[in-house]
Each structure stands twice: as C-alpha cells, then as structure tokens.
C-alpha positions in Angstrom: 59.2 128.8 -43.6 61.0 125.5 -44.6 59.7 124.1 -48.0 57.3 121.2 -47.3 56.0 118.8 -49.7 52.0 117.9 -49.8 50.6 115.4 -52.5 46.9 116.4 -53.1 46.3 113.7 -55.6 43.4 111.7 -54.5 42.6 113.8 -52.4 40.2 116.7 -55.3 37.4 115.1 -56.9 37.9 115.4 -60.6 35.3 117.7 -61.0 37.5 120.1 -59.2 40.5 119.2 -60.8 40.2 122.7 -63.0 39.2 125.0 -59.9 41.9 123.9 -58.0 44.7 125.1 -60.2 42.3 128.5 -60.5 43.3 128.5 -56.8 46.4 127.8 -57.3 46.9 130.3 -60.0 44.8 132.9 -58.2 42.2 133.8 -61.2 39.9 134.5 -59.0 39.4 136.0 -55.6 35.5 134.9 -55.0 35.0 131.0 -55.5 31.2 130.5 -55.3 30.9 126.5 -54.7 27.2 125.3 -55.3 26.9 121.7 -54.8 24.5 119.0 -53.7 24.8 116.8 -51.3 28.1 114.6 -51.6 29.9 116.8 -53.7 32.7 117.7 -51.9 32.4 121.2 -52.6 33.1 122.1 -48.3 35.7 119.0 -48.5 37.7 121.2 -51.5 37.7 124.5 -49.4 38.9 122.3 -46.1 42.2 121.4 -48.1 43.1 124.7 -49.9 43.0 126.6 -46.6 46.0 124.9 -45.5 47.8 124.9 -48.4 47.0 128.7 -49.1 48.6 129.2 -45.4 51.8 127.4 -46.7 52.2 128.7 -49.4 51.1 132.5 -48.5 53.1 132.9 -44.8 51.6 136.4 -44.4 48.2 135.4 -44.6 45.9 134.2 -41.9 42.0 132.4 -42.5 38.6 133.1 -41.1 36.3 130.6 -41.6 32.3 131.8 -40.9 28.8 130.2 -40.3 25.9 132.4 -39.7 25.6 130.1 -35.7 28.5 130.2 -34.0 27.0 127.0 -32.0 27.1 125.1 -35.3 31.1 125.7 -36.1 32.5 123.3 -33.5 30.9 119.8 -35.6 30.9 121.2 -38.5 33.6 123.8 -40.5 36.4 123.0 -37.9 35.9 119.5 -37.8 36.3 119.5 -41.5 39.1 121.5 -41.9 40.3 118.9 -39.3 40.0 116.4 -42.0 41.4 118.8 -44.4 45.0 119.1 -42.4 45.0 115.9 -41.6 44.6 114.4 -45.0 47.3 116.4 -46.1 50.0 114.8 -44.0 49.8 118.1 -41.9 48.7 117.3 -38.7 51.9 117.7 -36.8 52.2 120.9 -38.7 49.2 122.3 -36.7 48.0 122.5 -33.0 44.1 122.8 -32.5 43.2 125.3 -29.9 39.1 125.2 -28.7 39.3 128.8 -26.8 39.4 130.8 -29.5 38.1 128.0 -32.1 40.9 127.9 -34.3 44.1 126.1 -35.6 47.9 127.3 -35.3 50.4 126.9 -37.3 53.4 125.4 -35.0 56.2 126.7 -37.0 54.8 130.4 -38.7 51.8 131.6 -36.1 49.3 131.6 -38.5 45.6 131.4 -37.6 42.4 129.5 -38.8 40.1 130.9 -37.1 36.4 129.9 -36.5 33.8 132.6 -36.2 29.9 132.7 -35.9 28.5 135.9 -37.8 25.2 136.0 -34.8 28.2 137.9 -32.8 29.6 140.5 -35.2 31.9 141.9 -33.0 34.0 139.2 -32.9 34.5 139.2 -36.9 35.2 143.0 -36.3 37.7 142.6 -33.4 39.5 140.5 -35.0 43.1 140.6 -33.9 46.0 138.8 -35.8 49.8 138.8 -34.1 51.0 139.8 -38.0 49.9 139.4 -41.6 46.2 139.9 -42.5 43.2 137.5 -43.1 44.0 136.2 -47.2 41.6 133.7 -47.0 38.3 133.6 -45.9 35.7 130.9 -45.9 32.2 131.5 -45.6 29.9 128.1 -45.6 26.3 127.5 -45.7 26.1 131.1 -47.8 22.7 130.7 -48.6 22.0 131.2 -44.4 23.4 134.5 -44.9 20.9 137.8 -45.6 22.1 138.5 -48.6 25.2 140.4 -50.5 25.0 143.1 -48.4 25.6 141.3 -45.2 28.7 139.2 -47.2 29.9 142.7 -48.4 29.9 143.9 -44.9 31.8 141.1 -43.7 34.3 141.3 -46.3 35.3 144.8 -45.7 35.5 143.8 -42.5 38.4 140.7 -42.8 39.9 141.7 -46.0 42.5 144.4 -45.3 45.8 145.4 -45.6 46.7 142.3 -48.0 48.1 141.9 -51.6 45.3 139.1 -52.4 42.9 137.6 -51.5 40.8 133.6 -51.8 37.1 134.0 -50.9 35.2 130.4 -50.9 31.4 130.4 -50.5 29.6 127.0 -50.2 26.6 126.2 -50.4 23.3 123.9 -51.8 22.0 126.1 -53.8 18.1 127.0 -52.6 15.5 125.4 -54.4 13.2 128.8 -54.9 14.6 130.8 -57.7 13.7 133.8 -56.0 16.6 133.1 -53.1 19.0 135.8 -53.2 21.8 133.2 -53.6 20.7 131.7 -56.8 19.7 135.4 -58.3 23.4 136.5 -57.3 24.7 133.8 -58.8 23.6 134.4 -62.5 25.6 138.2 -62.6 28.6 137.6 -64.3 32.0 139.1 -62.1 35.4 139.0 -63.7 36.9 138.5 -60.2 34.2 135.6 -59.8 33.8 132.2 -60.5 30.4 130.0 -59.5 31.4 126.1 -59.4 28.6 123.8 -59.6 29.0 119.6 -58.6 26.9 116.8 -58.1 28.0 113.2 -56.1 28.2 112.0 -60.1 31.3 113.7 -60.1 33.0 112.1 -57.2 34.7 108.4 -57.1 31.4 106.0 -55.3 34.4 104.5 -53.6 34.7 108.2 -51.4 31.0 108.4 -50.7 30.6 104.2 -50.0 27.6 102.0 -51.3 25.3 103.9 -48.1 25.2 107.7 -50.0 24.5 106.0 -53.6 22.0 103.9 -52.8 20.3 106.2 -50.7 20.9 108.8 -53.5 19.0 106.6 -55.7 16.4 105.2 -53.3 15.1 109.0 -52.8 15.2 110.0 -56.6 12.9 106.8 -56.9 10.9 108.4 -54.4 11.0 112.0 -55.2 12.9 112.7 -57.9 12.0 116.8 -57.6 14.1 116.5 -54.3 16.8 114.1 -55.4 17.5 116.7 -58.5 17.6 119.6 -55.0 18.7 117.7 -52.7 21.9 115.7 -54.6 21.8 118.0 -57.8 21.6 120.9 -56.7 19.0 121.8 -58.7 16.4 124.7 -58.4 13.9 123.6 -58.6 11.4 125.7 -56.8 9.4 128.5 -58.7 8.4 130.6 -55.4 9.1 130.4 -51.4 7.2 127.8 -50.4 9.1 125.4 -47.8 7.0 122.3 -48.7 5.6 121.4 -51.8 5.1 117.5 -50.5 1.6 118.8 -49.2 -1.5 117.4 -50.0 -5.0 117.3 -48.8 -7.0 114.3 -48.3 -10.3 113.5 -46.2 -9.8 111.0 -44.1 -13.2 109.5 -42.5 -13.4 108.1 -38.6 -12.7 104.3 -39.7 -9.5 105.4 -42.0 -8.5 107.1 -38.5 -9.5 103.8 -36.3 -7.1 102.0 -38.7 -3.6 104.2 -38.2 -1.8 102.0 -35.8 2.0 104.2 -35.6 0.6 107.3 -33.7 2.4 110.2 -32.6 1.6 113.4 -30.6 3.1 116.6 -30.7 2.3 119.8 -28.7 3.8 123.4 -28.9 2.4 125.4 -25.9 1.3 129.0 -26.2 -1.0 131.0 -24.2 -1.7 134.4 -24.8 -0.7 135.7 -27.9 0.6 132.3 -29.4 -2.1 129.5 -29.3 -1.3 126.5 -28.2 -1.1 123.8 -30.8 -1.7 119.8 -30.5 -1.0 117.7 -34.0 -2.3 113.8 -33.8 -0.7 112.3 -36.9 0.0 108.6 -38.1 3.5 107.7 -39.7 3.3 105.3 -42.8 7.2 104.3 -43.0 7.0 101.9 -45.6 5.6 104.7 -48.2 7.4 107.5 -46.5 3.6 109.3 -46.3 2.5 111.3 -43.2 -1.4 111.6 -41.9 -2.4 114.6 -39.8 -5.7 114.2 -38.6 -6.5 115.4 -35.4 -5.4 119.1 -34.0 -6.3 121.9 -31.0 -5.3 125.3 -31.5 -6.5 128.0 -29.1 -5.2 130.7 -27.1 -5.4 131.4 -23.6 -5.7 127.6 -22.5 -4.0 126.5 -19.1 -1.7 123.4 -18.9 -4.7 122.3 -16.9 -7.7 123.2 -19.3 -5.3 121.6 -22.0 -4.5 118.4 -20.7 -8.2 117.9 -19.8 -9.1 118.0 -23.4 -5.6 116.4 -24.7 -5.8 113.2 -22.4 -8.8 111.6 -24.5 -7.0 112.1 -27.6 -4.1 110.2 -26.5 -5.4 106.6 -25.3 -2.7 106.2 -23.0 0.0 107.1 -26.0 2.8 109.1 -25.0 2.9 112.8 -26.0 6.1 115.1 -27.2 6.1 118.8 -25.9 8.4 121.6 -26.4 11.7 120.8 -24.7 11.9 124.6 -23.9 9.0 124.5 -21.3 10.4 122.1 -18.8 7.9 123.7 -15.8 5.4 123.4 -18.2 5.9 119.5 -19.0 6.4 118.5 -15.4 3.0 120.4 -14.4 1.1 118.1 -17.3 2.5 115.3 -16.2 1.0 115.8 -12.9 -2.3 116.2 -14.6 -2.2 112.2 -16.1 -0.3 112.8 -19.3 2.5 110.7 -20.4 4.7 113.8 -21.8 8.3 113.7 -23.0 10.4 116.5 -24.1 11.4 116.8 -27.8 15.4 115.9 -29.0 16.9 118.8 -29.8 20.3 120.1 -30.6 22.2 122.4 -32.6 19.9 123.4 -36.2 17.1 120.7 -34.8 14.7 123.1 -36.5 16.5 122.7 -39.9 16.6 119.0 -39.1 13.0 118.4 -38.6 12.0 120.7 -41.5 14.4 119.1 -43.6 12.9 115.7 -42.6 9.6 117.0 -43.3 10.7 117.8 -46.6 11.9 114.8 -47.5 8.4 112.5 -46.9 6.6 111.6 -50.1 3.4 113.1 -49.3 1.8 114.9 -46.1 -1.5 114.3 -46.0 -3.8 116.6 -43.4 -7.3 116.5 -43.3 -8.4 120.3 -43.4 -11.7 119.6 -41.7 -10.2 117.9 -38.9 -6.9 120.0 -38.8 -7.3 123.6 -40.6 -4.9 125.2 -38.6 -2.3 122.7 -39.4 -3.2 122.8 -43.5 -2.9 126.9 -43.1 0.2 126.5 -41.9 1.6 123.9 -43.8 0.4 125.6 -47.2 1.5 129.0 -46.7 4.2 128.7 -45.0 7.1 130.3 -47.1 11.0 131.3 -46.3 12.0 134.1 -44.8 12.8 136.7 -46.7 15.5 139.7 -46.7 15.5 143.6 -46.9 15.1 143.5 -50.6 12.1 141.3 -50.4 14.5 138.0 -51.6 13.8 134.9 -50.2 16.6 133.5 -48.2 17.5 129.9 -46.6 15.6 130.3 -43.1 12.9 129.6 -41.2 10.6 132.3 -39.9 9.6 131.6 -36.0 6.3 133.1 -37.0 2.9 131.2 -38.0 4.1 127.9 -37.1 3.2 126.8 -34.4 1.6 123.5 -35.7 4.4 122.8 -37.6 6.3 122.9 -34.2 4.3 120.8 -33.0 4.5 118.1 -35.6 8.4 118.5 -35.7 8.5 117.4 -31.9 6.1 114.7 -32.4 8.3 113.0 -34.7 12.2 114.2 -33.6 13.0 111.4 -32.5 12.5 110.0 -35.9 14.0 112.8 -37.6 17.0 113.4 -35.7 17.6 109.9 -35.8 17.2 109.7 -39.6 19.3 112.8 -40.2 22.1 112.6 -42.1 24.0 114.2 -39.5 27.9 113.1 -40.5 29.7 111.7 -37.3 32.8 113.1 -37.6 35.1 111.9 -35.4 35.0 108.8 -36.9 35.1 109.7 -40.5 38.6 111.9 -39.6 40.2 108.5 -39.5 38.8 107.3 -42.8 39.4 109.1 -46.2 35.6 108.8 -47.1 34.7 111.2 -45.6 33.2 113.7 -47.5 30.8 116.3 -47.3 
C-alpha cells in the first residue's frame, strides 16, 4: 500500500486526545467508550477504523449492533462521516449488499453486521487477512459478557492484534451488567468516560447546548444520565418521572390537548385504551381515563370507546391494519401509530424524558400498575440489561401510540445525510 497522509487534527475532541495515541500505540485491545449524549465517543471509533485499515493492511473490520435493521442510519452512516472527514473518500467504495465499505486499492472490508442473525457474524468470509478491528456499538443492548465473549471468539482469529471499541451510554440502574462490568479492572482494558463538556460547542452548534441545558433545568437527574452519563438509577425501574395524582371530573373537563391510544388484545392480552392530556408547556403528562379487558371484539370495543372520544381521533397499533379498518367501519376516527426502526426505544425514551406523568389510579389502575412496575429486562445472571420486555405493557403501548407522533417527531433522531456534508456532526 502506497503511504498516504491523513491529518486528524480537529477532527478528536480533546477529551480523546490521550486515547487516541492508546490506539495508536496499541495499549490496549478492549476500548470501553461510555459517553453521554454529544460526546463523540461513536464519532472517535468512526475515524480510527479507517486509519487502523491503513495502517494495519492485513486486517479487516466488523462493526455490530444488536438489530441489523438499525445499521444502515446509524454505524455505517457514521463511519461514512468517519472516511469522509478523513480526506478518504475516494479511497473507499460503499457497497449496500453486503453492508460494508471496500478499500479500492488493498480489498479490505468494513463490514456491517446485526448480531439478531448470528450466522452471519459466524460465516464470516474475508478474501485474506483477518477481522483486527471490531466495533461493537450500543453495548449496553447486548445480553451481557458472555454474548460479547461469544462474538469475539467468533471475529478474532488468526491475527497478531487486535482493537476492540465498545460504545455506549452507560445505563442508568447500577445493577446493568454494563456498568457492573465496567468497575473490574483488565490490564488489556481501558473504560473511557466523556461528556458534551469536553467537546468544542462549535461541533455540537447553539441547538445541542441549549437543549442540554434547557433539560438539566428541567430534570437535572436525566440531564446528569442523559448528557453525563451518569448512573444514576439505584434499581431497574424504566421510569422514575411517575407520579400519582387524583384528578376530579372538572380537572378532566378542563384538559383541552387530548390524545387516545389503543393496543388491541383479545384473548390472552387484554386490550388496552389510555385517554391522556399533554401539558407541553410544563412537559407534564395526565392519564386519566383507561379500558383494559380481555376477550373484547373490535365491535364490543368501539361501542364502549366511541363515547370516550367526542369525535377526537384515536391512534391504534400500526401492526393490526384489518383490525383498524374494521373500527373504522364501526364510527371511529382511528389512525395507525408512526413507527420505524427502534420506535419502541423512541417512545420510551420520550416518555422518559417528561417532567412528571401523572395517572390517576382510580380512574386508570391498570395503566399506574404498569407504569410503576415496569422494570428492564434482565439477563441470565439476573443483571438488568438495556431493553424493553414485550411483557406487561400493554398500556404503556397504548400511550406510546397515542402520542408518536409527538415523540418521533421530537426525537433526536440525527439526519444524516445532511450532517455528512457538515463537520458538526457528531454523535
């Protein structure tokens, strides 16, 4: 390979500055990066992999999510970035079938792989070389070190070293295997923690900082989580923004931003209809009104729904299309929910970030049951890990596709092909 010249400066937050001659120097092989939100913790792992590949010609990269539906706007896009603010883009062709990027001059491989199909990251075949690098992101999606152990042995073969990146937020419960992990001490291990404090405001732009600041006004427990990445969370509990509050018939005649959410179920899974009001000057959530019973018909359903709505419209699992079209038959104005790749995360997320939902466990006791005990799953071991359980939530369902609209459009979801031609982007 002909000797090429890349300037990196600008490029590595100064928090990083140290790390990245670690990489260079190879002190490590496992670089744990735990990092809020703006950090740039996944944009310093999108611009060693190239320059690992350049300067390693033998090795080959596998990057790994836990979705392999979530890879395409996420890890590739920013390795995208990664190459391209290098000055490497015409070193590299982009290939969608495999996911992956070539080297033009060498035949080295990035390659993109979901871990929900683990025969691909177990078939993986390479034209030479082995897989030096691997990058796994979102770690704290993952099981636990067992599943990361089994992936490993998996990739790492044949080579004479090795750069393992793991990114993540850390959790906010103590008890997530991730943040447990993280407190062993490996000489072959190094756990890198940054904040958006550490980056240049000019990379993240006025928008992050101020809504950075506008949250830790507002919840300063989640702003130390959320942009910190803090734990801050003793147990599993997913929200701790819960609160109960009676709320009497003229406090309910007064909510005037309704929504309507409905999950349908039938024999063993009730089906579940949330009424809630949506204070978004405060940020503050109402749930007030609920049904939750199994073994009701679309029909027997919409009779006792359609009262409750007063000609509002009503948001229904996008999953039951047959189902929507039959209520709308029966005089309901129904919609299906936006959804999309990790719309579930999304709407929890959202949820998370209100400063108080308030239900009313007289009117609603389903949805309060729910809501308080509803915890993260956990793994073999009995650690809780970064996921939802699709189990006892069916209220909550229903309250996420009441207000998706609102959520997805709030998310902070970045839009990448836009920011690849900017160098603020940053993740």
């Amino acid at each position: 390979m002909s000797e090429r010249i890349v300037n990196v400066a600008g490029l590595v937050a100064p928090s990083f500055d140290s790390l990245f001659y670690d990489v260079q120097e190879h002190r490590y092989t496992h670089y744990w990066l735990a990092g809020g939100r703006g950090s740039t913790k996944s944009s310093f792992a999108s611009l060693c992999i190239p320059l690992l590949l350049l300067q390693n010609p033998a090795c080959h990269v596998v990057v790994l999510r836990k979705v392999a539906n979530t890879l395409r706007n996420s890890v590739y896009n920013q390795v995208e970035w990664g190459i391209h603010a290098l000055g490497l883009s015409d070193a590299f062709v982009a290939r969608v079938s495999p996911l992956s990027f070539e080297h033009r001059g060498t035949g080295q491989k990035i390659l993109f792989l979901g871990v929900d199909d683990k025969n691909k990251v177990k078939s993986v075949k390479l034209p030479f070389g082995y897989v030096g690098v691997v990058w796994i992101e979102e770690l704290d999606q993952f099981t636990g070190m067992e599943e990361i152990r089994s992936l490993l042995q998996s990739l790492l073969r044949g080579g004479a070293r090795y750069w393992v990146f793991c990114s993540y937020n850390p959790p906010k419960s103590r008890n997530n295997w991730v943040n447990e992990e993280a407190l062993f001490d490996r000489d072959d291990r190094i756990v890198h923690r940054s904040t958006y404090l550490g980056v240049p405001p000019s990379w993240l732009g006025e928008q992050f900082v101020s809504e950075a600041e506008r949250l830790r006004e507002k919840n300063e427990t989640l702003y130390r989580h959320e942009y910190l990445g803090e734990v801050t969370g003793t147990g599993g509990g997913v929200f701790d923004n819960v609160e109960e509050l009676e709320m009497s018939d003229t406090d309910v005649a007064m909510f005037d931003r309704l929504y309507h959410g409905l999950d349908f179920g039938f024999a063993v899974d009730p089906l579940a209809f949330v009424s809630m009001h949506y204070d978004a000057k405060h940020e503050d959530l109402y749930i007030f009104d609920e049904i939750y019973e199994q073994k009701l018909t679309n029909a027997q359903a919409a009779r006792r729904i359609l009262p409750r709505l007063h000609g509002q419209h009503l948001t229904a699992d996008a999953a039951e299309p047959k189902s929507i079209a039959e209520m709308r038959g029966l005089g309901l104005n129904v919609q299906a929910a936006r959804k999309g790749p990790d719309s579930v995360a999304y709407g929890i997320h959202w949820l998370q970030g209100r400063r108080r939902i308030y239900i009313d466990k007289r009117r609603a006791p389903n949805t309060y049951r729910e809501f308080v005990t509803y915890e993260y799953e956990r793994n073999r071991q009995g650690q809780f890990i970064s996921a939802y359980p699709d189990r006892d939530n069916h209220a909550i369902d229903a309250v996420r596709y009441a207000l998706s609209t609102l959520a997805l459009g709030c998310s902070h979801l970045p839009k990448i092909s836009d920011a690849l031609m900017k160098e603020s982007y940053w993740i």
